[in-house]
Every structure is written in structure tokens, then in C-alpha cells.
C-alpha positions as CSV (number, residue, x, y, z in Angstrom):
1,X,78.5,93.3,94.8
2,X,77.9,96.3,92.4
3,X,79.8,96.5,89.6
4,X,81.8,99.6,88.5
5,X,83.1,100.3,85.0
6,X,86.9,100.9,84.5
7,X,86.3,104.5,82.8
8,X,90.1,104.1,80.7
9,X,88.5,100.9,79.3
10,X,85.0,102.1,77.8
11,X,83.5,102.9,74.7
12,X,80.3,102.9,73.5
13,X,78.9,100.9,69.7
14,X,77.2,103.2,67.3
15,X,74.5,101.1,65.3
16,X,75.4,101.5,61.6
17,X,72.5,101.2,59.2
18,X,72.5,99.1,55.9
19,X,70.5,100.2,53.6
20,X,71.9,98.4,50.4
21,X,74.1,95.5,49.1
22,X,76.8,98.1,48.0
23,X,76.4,99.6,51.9
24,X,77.2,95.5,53.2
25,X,79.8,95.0,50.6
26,X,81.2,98.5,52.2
27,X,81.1,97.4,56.1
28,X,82.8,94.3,55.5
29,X,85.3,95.8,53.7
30,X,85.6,98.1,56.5
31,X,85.7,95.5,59.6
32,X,88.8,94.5,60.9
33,X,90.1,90.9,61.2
34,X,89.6,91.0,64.8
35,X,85.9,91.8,65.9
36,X,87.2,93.5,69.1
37,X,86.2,97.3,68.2
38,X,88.3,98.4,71.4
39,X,91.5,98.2,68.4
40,X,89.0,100.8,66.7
41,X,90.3,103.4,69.7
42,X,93.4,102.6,69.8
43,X,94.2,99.3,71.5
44,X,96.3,96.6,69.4
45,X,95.8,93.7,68.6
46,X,96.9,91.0,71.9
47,X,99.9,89.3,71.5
48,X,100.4,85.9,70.9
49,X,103.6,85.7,73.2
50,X,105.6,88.1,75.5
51,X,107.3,90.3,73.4
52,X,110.9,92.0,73.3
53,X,108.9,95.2,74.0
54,X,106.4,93.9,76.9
55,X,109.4,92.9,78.5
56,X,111.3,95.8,78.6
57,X,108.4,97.9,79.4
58,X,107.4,95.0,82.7
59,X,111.1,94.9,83.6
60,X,112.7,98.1,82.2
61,X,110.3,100.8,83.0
62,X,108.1,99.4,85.4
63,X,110.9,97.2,86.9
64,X,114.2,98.8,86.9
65,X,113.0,102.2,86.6
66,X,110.3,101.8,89.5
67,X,113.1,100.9,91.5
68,X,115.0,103.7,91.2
69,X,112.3,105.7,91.8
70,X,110.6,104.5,94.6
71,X,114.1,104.2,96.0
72,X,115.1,107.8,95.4
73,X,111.5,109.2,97.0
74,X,111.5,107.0,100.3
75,X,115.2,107.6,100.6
76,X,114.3,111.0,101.1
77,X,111.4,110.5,102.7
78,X,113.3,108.7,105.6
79,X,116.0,111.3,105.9
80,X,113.1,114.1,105.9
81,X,112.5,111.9,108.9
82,X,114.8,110.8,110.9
83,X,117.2,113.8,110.7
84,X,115.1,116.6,111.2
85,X,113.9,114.8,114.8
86,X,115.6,115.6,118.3
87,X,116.1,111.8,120.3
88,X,117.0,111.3,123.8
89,X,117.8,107.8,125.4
90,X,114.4,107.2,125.7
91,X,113.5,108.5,122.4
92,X,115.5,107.3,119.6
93,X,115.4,105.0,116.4
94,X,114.3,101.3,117.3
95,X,113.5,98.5,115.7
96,X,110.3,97.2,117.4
97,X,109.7,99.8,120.2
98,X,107.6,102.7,119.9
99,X,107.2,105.7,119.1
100,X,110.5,105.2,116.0
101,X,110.5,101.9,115.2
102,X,111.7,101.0,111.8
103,X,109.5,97.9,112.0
104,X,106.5,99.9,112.2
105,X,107.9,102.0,109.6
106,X,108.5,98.7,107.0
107,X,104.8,97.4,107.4
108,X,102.9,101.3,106.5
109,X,105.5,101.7,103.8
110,X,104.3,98.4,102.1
111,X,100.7,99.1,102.5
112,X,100.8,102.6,101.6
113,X,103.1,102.2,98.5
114,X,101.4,98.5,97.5
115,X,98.0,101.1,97.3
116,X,99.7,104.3,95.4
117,X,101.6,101.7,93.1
118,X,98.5,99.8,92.0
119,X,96.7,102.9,91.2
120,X,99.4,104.5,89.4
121,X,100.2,101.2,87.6
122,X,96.5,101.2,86.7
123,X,96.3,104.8,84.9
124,X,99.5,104.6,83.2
125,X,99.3,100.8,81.9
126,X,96.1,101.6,81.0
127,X,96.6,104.7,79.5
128,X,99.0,103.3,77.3
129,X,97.4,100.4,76.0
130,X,94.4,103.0,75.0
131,X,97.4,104.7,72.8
132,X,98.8,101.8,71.2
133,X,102.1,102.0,73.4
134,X,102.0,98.8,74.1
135,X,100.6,95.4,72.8
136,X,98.0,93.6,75.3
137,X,98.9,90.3,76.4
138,X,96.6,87.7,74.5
139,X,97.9,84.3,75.3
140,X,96.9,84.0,78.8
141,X,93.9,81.8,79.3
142,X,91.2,82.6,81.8
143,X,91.5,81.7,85.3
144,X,88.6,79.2,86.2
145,X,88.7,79.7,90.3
146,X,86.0,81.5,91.5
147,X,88.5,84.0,93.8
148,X,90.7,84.4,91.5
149,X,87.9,85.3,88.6
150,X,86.6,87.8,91.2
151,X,90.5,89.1,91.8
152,X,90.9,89.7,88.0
153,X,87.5,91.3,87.1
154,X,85.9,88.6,85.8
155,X,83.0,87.2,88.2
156,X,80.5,89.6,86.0
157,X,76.6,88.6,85.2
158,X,74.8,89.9,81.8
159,X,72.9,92.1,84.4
160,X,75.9,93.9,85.0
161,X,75.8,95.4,82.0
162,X,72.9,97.7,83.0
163,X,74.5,99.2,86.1
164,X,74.5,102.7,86.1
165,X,78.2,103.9,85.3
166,X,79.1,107.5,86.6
167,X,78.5,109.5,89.6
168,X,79.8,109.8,93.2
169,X,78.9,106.4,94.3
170,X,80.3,104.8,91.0
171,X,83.9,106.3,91.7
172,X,83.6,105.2,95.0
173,X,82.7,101.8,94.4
174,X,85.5,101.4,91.5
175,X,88.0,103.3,93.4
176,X,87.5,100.9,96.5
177,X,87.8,97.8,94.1
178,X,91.2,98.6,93.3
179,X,92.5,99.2,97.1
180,X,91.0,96.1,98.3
181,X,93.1,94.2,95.6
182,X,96.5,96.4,96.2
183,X,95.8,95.6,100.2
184,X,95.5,91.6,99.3
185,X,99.1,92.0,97.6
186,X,100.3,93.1,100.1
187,X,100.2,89.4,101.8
188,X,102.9,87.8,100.0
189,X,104.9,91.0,100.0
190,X,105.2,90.9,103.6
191,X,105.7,87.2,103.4
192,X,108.8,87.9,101.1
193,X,110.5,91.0,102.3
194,X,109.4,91.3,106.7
195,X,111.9,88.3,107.6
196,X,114.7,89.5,105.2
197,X,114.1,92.9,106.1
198,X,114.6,92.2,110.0
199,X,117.5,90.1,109.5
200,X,119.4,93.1,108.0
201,X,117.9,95.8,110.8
202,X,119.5,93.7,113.4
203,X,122.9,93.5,111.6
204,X,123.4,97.2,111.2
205,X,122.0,97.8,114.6
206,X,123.0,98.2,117.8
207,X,121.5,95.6,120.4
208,X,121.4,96.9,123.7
209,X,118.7,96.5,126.8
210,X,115.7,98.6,126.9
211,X,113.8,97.9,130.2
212,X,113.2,93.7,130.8
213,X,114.0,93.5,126.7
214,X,116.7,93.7,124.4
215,X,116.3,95.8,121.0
216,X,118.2,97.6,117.9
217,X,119.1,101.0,118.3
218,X,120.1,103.3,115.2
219,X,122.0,106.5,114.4
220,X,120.1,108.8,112.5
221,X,121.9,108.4,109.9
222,X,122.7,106.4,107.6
223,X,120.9,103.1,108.2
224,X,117.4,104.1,108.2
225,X,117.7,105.6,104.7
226,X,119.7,102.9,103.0
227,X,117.3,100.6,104.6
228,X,113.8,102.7,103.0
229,X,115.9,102.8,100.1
230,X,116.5,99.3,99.6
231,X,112.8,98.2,100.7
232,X,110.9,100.8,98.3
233,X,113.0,99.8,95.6
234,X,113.2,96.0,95.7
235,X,109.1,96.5,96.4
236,X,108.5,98.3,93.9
237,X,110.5,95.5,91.7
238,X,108.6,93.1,93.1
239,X,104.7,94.9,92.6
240,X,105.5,97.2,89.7
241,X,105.9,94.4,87.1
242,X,103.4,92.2,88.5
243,X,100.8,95.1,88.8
244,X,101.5,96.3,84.7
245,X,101.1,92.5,83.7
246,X,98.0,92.2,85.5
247,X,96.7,94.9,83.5
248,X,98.2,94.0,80.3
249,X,96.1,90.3,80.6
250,X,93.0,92.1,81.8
251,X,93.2,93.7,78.5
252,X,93.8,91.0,76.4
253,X,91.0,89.5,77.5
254,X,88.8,92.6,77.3
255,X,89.8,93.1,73.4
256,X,89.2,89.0,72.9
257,X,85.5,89.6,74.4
258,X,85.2,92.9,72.9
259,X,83.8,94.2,76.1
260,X,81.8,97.6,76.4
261,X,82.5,97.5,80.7
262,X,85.1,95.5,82.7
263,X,86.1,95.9,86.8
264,X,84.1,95.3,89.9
265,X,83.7,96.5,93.5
């Protein structure tokens, strides 16, 4: 697979010249501790353990704060919805049946906001690790599975490094790297939230016969929003943190490796 460069991550090592003892004398004086010149633009050092800080910015901000967020947007999203809609008998708000089924609605809503949250989480977290907002996390070890090396940006060759960064087809390539990992999380979010989710539909629901089957009907209000509330938050508690530590450790290894490139297609 062809590698693409994470573009927040980069920089580039200026040879400096030595011309005399006084000039060596002067560049060691001048490295830092670390030889990781990613600090150099910004970045600090990796932490040693989770911090008071990293957890308030994993819980608080991208936690808590996600929460109420995402909450607050597909709330409104799903009363732009369901309320501005005229429903008969056979056209009203179900749980399975088509066309308004709040099942359907549950499965796009985690694949589209599994997609906008990685991304997001990936130019923010990023963003501020560049300006020294927040430490890295340096005590993780590497993974050693193969998958999971490939999931984390790690599976790379010395021939990588000679790829050809920029251009149409190097956005492309890095941009679909990232939605085919936000689509694989979506697995064990569906795992954790579809049964849970359904359990509530049908106790805030009205079961009557449709046909030769029995399903949940709904009033336009106020189930369907409480219930896109409740799913975009608690996702969003679930992925937010999760997606910010992911990058926080892909960084910590980065500054340990002092790496020029990191992130695949």
C-alpha cells in the first residue's frame, strides 16, 4: 500500500555545518536532552504517565464536552427531521420499517459521525500537540501484531521514506487512510450501543401491527430527539476520548523515533 505523510506531523532537518571545535562545543550545547527535533517545533517532551492534564483534556473536553455537543447538534438534527415531515398511517416514525425507521437512522448516525469525529479529532489533537497544548503520551509501548501495527501507522519500510508527499493523489490516499480506520471503529460501537439502543426504542414505543408484523410506532415528538440526543452523546463519549488518545500515543512514538513522516493508506 502507498504510504501518505500526516502533513500536521512533518518537518524537514536542515544539515548544520561544523567547521571548528568552538562550532561542536556550540551544537552540543545547543541539542536538547531528547534527540526528537519534533520538540524543536513545538511538541513536548512525551509523558512518562497520564497526566492530571491529559485526562481532563481525554475526559473533559473531548469526553464530557463532546457529549454535549454532539448531543446538542443531532438533537436538532432529528427535530429538523421528524417535525417538519407530514405522516399518515402508512407513513409515520418506525422502528425497523421503511422509509422512517429510527433503526436505520441509529446505524448512518454512527457511521457518519464515527468518520467526522475521527477527522476532527485528528486536526485538533494534532494541532495541539504541534502547539505545546498538550503533552504526548510516551509510556505506551509499541504494539507487535501485525494488524494492529498497520491500524496505528506503524507497518512502514525505509522505502517509505521516498514516497512522494503532496499532490491530489497524496490527499487522497491519506485522507482514505483515516476513513477506513473511523469505519473499523465503528464495529465495536455498534456492538456496544445497537442492542441497548433497541431495547429503549421499544420501551418508549408504541407496538402495534403493521401488515403480517408487529413494530414501534412514534410521535414526532419527543422520543426521536431524546433518543439522537442520547446516542450522539454517549458516542461521542465513547469515540472522542479513544480517538484523542490514539493520537496522543501515535505522537509519543513519533517524538521517541524522531520521525520526518508517519500515517499510511
Amino acid at each position: 500500500m502507498p504510504w501518505a505523510t500526516n502533513p500536521l506531523f512533518s518537518r524537514q532537518q536542515q544539515p548544520q555545518e561544523v567547521t571548528s571545535e568552538s562550532d561542536v562545543e556550540a551544537a552540543a550545547q545547543d541539542a536538547p536532552a531528547d534527540p526528537s527535533d519534533l520538540q524543536a517545533a513545538g511538541f513536548l517532551e512525551p509523558s512518562t504517565k497520564l497526566t492530571a492534564h491529559q485526562m481532563f483534556y481525554l475526559f473533559g473536553l473531548d469526553g464530557v464536552g463532546a457529549f454535549i455537543l454532539s448531543g446538542g447538534i443531532n438533537f436538532a438534527i432529528a427535530y429538523a427531521m421528524y417535525t417538519t415531515q407530514h405522516y399518515t398511517d402508512s407513513n409515520t416514525i418506525r422502528l425497523f420499517q421503511l422509509p422512517n425507521t429510527l433503526a436505520g437512522d441509529m446505524a448512518v448516525t454512527m457511521f457518519i459521525q464515527c468518520i467526522i469525529t475521527w477527522l476532527v479529532e485528528l486536526i485538533l489533537v494534532n494541532r495541539d500537540l504541534k502547539m505545546g497544548g498538550v503533552q504526548a503520551i510516551g509510556f505506551v509501548p509499541e504494539p507487535t501484531n501485525r494488524l494492529v501495527r498497520w491500524y496505528m501507522f506503524l507497518d512502514r519500510t525505509p522505502e517509505d521514506d521516498t514516497d512522494k508527499v503532496g499532490g491530489f493523489k497524496h490527499w487522497v490516499s491519506f485522507l482514505g487512510s483515516q476513513v477506513v480506520r473511523a469505519l473499523i471503529s465503528v464495529v465495536p460501537c455498534f456492538v456496544l450501543l445497537f442492542g441497548p439502543s433497541i431495547g429503549f426504542l421499544t420501551l418508549v414505543g408504541t407496538r402495534i401491527p403493521w401488515g403480517s408484523v408487529w413494530d414501534w410506532t412514534y410521535a414526532t415528538k419527543w422520543a426521536p430527539q431524546i433518543f439522537k440526543l442520547l446516542l450522539g452523546g454517549v458516542l461521542s463519549l465513547l469515540t472522542g476520548p479513544a480517538f484523542a488518545a490514539f493520537w496522543l500515543v501515535r505522537c509519543g512514538w513519533a517524538l521517541k523515533k524522531n520521525e520526518a513522516r508517519y500515517g499510511q493508506s
